[in-house]
C-alpha positions as CSV (number, residue, x, y, z in Angstrom):
1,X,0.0,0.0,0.0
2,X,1.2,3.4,-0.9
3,X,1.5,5.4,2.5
4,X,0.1,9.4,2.6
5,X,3.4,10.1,2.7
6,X,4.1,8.7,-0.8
7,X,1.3,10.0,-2.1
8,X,1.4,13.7,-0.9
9,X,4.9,13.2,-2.6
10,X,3.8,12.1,-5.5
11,X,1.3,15.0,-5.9
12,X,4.3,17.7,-4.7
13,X,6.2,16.2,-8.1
14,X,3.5,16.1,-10.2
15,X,1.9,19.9,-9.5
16,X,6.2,20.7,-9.7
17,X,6.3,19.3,-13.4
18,X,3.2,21.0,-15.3
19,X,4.1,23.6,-17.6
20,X,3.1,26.4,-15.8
21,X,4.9,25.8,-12.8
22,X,8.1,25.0,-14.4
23,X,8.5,28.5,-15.5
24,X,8.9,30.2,-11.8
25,X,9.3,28.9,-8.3
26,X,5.9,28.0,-6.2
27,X,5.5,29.6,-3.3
28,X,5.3,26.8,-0.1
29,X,1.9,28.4,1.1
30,X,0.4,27.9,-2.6
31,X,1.8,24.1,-2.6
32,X,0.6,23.4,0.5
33,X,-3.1,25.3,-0.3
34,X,-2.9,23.5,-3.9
35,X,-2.0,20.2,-2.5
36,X,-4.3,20.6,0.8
37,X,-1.2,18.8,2.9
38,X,-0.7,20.1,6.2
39,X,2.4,22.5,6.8
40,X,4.3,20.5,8.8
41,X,3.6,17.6,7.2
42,X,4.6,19.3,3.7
43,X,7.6,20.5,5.0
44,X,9.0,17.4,6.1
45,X,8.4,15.9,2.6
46,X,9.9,19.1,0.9
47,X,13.6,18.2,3.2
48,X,12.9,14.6,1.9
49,X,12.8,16.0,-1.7
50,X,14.8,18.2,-1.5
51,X,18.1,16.3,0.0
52,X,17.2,14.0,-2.7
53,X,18.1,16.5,-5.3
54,X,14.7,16.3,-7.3
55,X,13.2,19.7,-5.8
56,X,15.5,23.1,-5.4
57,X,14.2,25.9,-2.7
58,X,14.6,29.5,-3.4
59,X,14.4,32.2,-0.9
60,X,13.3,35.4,-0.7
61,X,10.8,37.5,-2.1
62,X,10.2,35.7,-5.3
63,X,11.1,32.1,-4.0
64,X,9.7,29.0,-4.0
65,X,10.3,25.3,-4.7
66,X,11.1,24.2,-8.7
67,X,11.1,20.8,-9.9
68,X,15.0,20.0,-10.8
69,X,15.8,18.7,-13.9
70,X,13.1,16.9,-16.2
71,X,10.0,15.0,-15.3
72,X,10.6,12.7,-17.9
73,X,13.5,11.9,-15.6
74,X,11.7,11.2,-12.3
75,X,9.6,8.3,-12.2
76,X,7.1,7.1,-9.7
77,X,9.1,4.1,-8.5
78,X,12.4,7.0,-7.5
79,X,9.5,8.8,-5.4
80,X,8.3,5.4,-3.9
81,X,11.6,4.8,-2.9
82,X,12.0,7.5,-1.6
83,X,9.4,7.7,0.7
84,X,8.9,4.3,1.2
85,X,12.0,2.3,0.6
86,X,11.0,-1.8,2.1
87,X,7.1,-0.7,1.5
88,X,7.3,-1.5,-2.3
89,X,9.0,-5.3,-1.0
90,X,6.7,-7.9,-1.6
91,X,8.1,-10.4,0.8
92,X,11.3,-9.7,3.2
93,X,13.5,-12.2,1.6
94,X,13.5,-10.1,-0.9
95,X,15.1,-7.6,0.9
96,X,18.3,-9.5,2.1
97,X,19.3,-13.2,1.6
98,X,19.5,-15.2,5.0
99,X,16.5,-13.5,6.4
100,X,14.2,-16.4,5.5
101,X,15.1,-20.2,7.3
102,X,13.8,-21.2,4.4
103,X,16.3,-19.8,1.6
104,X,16.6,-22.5,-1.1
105,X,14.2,-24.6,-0.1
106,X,11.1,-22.0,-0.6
107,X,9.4,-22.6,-3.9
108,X,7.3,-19.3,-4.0
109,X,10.9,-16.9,-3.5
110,X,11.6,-16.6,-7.6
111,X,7.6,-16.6,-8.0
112,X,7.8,-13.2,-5.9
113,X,11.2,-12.0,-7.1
114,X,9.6,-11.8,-10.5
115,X,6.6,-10.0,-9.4
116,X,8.7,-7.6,-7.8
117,X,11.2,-7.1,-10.8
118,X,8.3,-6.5,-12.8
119,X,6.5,-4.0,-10.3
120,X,9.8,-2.1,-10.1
121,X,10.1,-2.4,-14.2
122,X,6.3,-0.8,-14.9
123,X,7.3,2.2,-11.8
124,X,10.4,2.9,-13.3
125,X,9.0,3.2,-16.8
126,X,6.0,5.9,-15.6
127,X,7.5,8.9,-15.1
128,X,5.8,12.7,-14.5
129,X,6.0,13.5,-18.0
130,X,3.3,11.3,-19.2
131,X,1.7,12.0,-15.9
132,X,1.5,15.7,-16.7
């Protein structure tokens, strides 16, 4: 499941990369009235996005937060792991070998690490440019 977190992230990105926001930086106050995510909230997902390097903050009179880069270079799976990280595992032995008893023995592991390769393949592929 795809926490609030995630998804007010996702919805930060996506207002970042349409056309008309690309050309100056939004103001935190309109992002946060735009997106209807609570300040504090908002600004701990900005520091996420920020230290990431896929948002860049301006101060002063005329500043505001701008989408770095391209949105056809950010994809939904680099926001999901950024927010999420072991929320997009299907099963912990995925994470980690030796964290099952059962490593080479289980018949459902290369079921699931399929799944999962093919999860992360469809995120990766969707990025905020065909969103927009």
């Amino acid at each position: 499941m795809i926490t609030r977190e995630a998804d007010y992230c996702i919805r930060i990105v996506l207002h970042l990369s349409k056309p008309e926001h690309r050309k100056q930086p939004v103001p935190v106050n309109e992002l946060a009235r735009a997106m209807t995510i609570p300040s504090p909230f908002l600004r701990k997902i900005l520091a996420k996005l920020i230290e990431a390097g896929m948002v860049v903050s301006y101060r002063g009179r005329n500043g505001g937060l701008s989408l770095r880069g391209e949105p056809g270079h950010v994809s939904l799976l680099d926001i999901l792991r950024l927010t999420d990280g072991k929320g997009l595992l299907l099963n912990q032995c995925l994470e980690k070998k030796g964290i099952c008893t059962h490593q080479g023995t289980c018949t459902v592991h290369g079921v699931m690490h399929t799944l999962q390769a093919t999860m992360e393949g469809h995120l990766q592929a969707i990025t905020f440019e065909q969103l927009i």
